[in-house]
C-alpha positions in Angstrom: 65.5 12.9 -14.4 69.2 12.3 -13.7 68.7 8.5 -13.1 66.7 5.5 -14.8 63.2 5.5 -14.4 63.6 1.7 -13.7 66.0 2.3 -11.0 63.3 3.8 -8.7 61.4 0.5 -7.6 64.7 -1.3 -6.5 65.8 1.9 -4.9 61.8 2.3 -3.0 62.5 -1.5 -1.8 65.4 -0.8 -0.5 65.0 2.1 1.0 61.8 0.4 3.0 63.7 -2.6 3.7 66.5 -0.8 5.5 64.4 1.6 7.3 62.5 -1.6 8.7 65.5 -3.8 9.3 67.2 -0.6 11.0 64.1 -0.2 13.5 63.8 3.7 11.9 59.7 2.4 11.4 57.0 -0.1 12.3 55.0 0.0 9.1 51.2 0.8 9.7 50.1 0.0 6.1 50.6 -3.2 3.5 54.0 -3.2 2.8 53.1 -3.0 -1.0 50.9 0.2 0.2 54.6 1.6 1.7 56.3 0.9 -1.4 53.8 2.6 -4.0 54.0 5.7 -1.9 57.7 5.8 -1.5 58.1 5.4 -5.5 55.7 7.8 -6.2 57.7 10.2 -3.8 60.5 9.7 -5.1 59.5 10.2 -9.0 58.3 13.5 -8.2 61.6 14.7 -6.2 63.8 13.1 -8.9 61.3 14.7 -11.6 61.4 18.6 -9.9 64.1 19.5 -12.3 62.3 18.4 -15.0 59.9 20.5 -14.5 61.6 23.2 -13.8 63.5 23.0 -17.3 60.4 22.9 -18.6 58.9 25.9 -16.7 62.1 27.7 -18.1 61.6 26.7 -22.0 58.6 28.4 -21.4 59.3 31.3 -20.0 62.1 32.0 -22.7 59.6 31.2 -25.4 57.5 33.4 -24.2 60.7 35.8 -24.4 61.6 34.4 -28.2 61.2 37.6 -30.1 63.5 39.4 -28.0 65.9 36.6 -27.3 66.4 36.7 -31.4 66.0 40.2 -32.1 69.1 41.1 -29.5 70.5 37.7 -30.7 71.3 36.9 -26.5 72.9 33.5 -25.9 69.7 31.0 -25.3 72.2 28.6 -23.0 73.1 31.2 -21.1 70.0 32.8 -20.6 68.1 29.1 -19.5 70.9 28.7 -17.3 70.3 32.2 -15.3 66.9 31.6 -15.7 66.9 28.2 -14.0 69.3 29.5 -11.3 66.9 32.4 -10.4 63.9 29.8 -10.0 66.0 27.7 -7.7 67.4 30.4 -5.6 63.5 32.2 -5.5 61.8 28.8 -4.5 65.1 27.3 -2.3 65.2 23.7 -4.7 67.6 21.5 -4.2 68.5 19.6 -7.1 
């Protein structure tokens, strides 16, 4: 995750709060309800590329042997790995 974990509460708040001031929505829930489900959201879009690096570790150790035995460039192969996975499943990160 590219930003503090602690950051996503104040950024859920004010995310709700503008949306609300703004007139964008009438909230049909507990306002506490809105924000729970707007944090949550947001972890798991700003947690995808974590994931995803962690999808790719895997794949290449499942690749180790190889990887060592033609002594290829493990940055370089994550990186085209990761780039492949974005491109296949269209992720924005």
């Amino acid at each position: 995750m590219r930003i503090p974990r602690s950051w996503v509460a104040p950024m859920a708040k004010r995310i709700i709060d503008d949306l609300i001031r703004e007139g964008y929505i009438e909230p049909a829930v507990p306002e506490k309800e809105l924000l729970s489900a707007t944090e949550e959201l947001l972890l798991d879009e700003l947690m995808v590329e974590d994931r995803l690096n962690e999808e790719v570790r895997e794949i290449l150790r499942e690749h180790a042997p190889e990887i060592e035995q033609n002594r290829l460039d493990y940055r370089r192969l994550f990186e085209l790995t990761k780039k492949r996975l974005v491109r296949e499943r269209n992720l924005v990160l």
